[in-house]
Structure formats: C-alpha cells, structure tokens
N, C-alpha and C positions, 0 to 999 in steps of 0.2 A: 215723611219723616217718621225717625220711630225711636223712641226714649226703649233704655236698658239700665238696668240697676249692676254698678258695677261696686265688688265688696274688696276694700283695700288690703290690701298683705305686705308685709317685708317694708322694703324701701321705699316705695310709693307709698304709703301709711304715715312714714315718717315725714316725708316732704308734701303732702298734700293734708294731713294732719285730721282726717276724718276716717269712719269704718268704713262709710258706703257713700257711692255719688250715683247723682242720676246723669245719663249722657243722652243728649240726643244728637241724633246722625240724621244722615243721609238714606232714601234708602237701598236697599243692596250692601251696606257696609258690610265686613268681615273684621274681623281683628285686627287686621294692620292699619285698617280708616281707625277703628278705635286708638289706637294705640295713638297714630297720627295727631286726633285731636286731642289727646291727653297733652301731647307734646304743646298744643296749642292755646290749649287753655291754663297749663300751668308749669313751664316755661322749657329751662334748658337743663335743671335739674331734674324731672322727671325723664327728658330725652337721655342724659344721663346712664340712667336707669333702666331704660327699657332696653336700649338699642346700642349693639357690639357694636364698634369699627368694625369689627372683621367678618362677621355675622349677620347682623341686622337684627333685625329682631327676633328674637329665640326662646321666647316664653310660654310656658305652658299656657293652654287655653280652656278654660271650662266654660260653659254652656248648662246652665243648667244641670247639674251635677252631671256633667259630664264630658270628657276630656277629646277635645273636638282640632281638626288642623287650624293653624291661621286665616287660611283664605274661605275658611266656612261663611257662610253669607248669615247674618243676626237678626231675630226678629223683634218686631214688637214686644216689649214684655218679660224679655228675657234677660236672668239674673246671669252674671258674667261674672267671672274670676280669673285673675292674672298670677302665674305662681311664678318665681323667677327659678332659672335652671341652676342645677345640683350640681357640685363636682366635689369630688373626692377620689378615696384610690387608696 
C-alpha cells in the first residue's frame, strides 16, 4: 500500500470540502486508480466531476510539481494535484 497527499482545486474542493486528503491505494496505482477511488469514497458527485461521458477522464496530472501522463504509476509519498481541463477560444 502506499498513502499520497492529494491537494484540492476547483470542483472537487467544493464537493469534498477540504484543501488536502491523504489517499491510500494499491500499489502500482496511477491516476486513473486514484481518480477511481475518489469516485469511491466520495460518491457520484465527485464522478461527476472528474470524468467526461465522452472522454473519460481528462485532467491534468501533477506529481510533485510536476505535470505527469495519467497512467504514470505513484509512489509512496507523493504530493498529487488534479487540475480540471481549460477551454476557451
């Protein structure tokens, strides 16, 4: 198992009602298990949120200040951030 400190933004902020959560997974998760049990621990509004019908999930990924694919594998320790995708024009 491996605990990561994930720090709230935007929407998720709003519906989960804190700055920062600690998560622990599985190990080998990547973002999309994260996102996963987000959906699982705090319910159908945060799924909501995360994840397009049309897309799936599409959110930017930090990693330790630093901006990593979804399926990067997370370690021990590591402070995560979820930024939700920009559109304009």
């Amino acid at each position: 198992m491996i605990r990561v400190k994930l720090s709230l933004r935007s929407g998720l902020k709003k519906i989960i009602k804190q700055n920062d959560i600690n998560l622990i997974l599985s190990e080998d998760s990547d973002f999309n298990d994260l996102a996963v049990k987000l959906c699982e621990e705090y319910g159908a509004d945060v799924k909501k949120v995360l994840f397009s019908e049309k897309y799936g999930f599409i959110w930017l990924c930090i990693r330790n200040r630093r901006k990593v694919l979804p399926d990067e594998i997370l370690e021990d320790g590591d402070n995560v951030i979820l930024l939700p995708p920009l559109a304009g024009g």
